[in-house]
Every structure is written in structure tokens, then in C-alpha cells.
N, C-alpha and C positions, 0 to 999 in steps of 0.2 A: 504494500500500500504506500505508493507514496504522494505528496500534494504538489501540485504547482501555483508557483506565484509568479504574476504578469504586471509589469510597468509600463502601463499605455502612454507612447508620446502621440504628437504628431504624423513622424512619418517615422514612429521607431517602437518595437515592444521589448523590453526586456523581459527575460524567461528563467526562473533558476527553479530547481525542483528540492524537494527532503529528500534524504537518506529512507532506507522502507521503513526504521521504529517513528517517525515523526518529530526527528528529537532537531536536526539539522539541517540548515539550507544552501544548498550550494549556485552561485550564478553558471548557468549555463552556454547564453548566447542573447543578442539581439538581433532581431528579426528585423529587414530593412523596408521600407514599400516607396514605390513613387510618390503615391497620393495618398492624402487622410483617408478616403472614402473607397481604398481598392485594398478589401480584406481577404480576398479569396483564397491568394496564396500565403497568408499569413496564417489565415483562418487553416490549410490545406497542411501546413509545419506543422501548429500546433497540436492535431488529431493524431501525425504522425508519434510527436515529442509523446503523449497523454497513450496512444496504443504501445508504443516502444517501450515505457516506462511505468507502464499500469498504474497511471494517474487517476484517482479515484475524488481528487474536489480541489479545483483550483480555486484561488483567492488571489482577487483581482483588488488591486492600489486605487484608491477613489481620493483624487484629489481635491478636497473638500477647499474653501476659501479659508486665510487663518484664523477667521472668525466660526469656521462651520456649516457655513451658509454652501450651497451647494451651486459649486462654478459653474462657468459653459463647459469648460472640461470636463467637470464633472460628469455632466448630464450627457456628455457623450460618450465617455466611459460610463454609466448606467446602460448607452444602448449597447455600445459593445458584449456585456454581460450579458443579456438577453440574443444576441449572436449567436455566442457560445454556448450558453448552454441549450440552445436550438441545435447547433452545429454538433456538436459534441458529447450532447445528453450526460453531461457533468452537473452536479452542484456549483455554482460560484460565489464566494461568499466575497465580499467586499472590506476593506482592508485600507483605514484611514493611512493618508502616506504624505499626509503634510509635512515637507521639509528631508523625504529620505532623501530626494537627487542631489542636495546642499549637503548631507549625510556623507552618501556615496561620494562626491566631489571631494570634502577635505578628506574622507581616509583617504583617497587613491594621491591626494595632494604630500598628505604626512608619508606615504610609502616613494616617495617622490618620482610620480609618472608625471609626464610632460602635459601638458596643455591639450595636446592632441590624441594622446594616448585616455587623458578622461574624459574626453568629448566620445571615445569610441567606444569606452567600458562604463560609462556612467548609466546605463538603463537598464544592464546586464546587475549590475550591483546593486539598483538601486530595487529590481525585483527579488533578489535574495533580502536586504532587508525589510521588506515587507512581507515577504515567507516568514523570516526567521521573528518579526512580529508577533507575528499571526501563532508561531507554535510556540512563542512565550507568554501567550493567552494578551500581550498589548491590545487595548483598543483606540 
């Protein structure tokens, strides 16, 4: 059994999955797309990622406002989840992630990767943190 956590950008998804006990999250990859609104192949990864790795409930990062209020981003990651778990016939549970890409960006900053190098791994990390939330019961 294991869970996956997804950090919806723009035109980028970070993906990291648990270990099978639930205990740890590791980043695995980000997914790239031309356009916001062209999910097909992204959607087509992730089914493979969730069948390869017998992913049983992903938890998707809902970038909430820093007041709580629920963004435009938000609300398009709300329909994304409804996507998925159409596409995918998983649970998706939602996974406040106010402030992990800021998170993700100083560690990669303090392990001192370059500019370029955390523009490339910051959604990939920034989905493990939000896993590894999630299975520290954070809300």
C-alpha cells in the first residue's frame, strides 16, 4: 500500500510516493505539460506511476490563500481532484501546502543547489513535503 502526493503548478506536477508501511515520502519526479489545461498525458503518467506502485489514495496540495480563503489556484486544483479521481478511481484527499515550494526552495538552497537546479526540483520536493505532511497527520 503505498500513497501519492501531487504538487499542482501551472504547467508542472510534482509526484513523490510513501514507502509500503506509510511511514515515509520520497520525491519522485515532475511531470512537464505545454499548457495548464492539456492533462491527458499527465493524467496518462500518473495511472501508470498509481498501477506500477499500487497506489491506493493520493493527497493532492490545495493551495489555500495565507488567510485560508480559497484561491483561483485553489479552485483549480479542486477540479483537478475531481479529474482524478474520475480518471483513476482513487480517493484524493486534499493536503493544505501553504508555503511548502518557499519550504522546498530554502532546503535545496541550504544543501546549496544552484538557482537553476531548484527551479527544476522544487515541485518534485515540494510534493514529498506535502506526502510526508499528510502521514504526520499535519493539517
Amino acid at each position: 500500500m503505498r500513497l501519492m502526493g501531487l504538487d499542482l503548478g501551472a504547467l508542472t506536477l510534482g509526484v513523490a510516493l510513501s514507502d509500503p508501511s506509510g511511514t515515509l515520502a520520497t520525491g519522485i519526479e515532475t511531470i512537464r505539460r505545454d499548457s495548464e489545461n492539456k492533462l491527458r498525458e499527465t493524467l496518462r503518467r500518473l495511472e501508470q506511476i498509481c498501477r506500477d506502485n499500487e497506489v491506493t489514495l493520493i493527497v493532492l496540495g490545495l493551495p489555500l490563500s495565507m488567510d485560508g480563503r480559497i484561491s483561483e489556484r485553489a479552485e483549480k486544483t479542486l477540479a483537478f481532484a475531481k479529474k482524478l479521481e474520475a480518471r483513476l478511481s482513487l480517493p484524493v484527499v486534499m493536503q493544505d501546502e501553504r508555503l511548502t515550494s518557499v519550504e522546498a526552495e530554502q532546503i535545496m538552497a541550504e544543501q546549496g543547489l544552484d538557482r537553476k537546479e531548484i527551479k527544476k526540483r522544487v515541485d518534485t520536493l515540494a510534493a514529498e513535503i506535502i506526502l510526508q505532511d499528510y502521514l504526520n497527520g499535519k493539517t
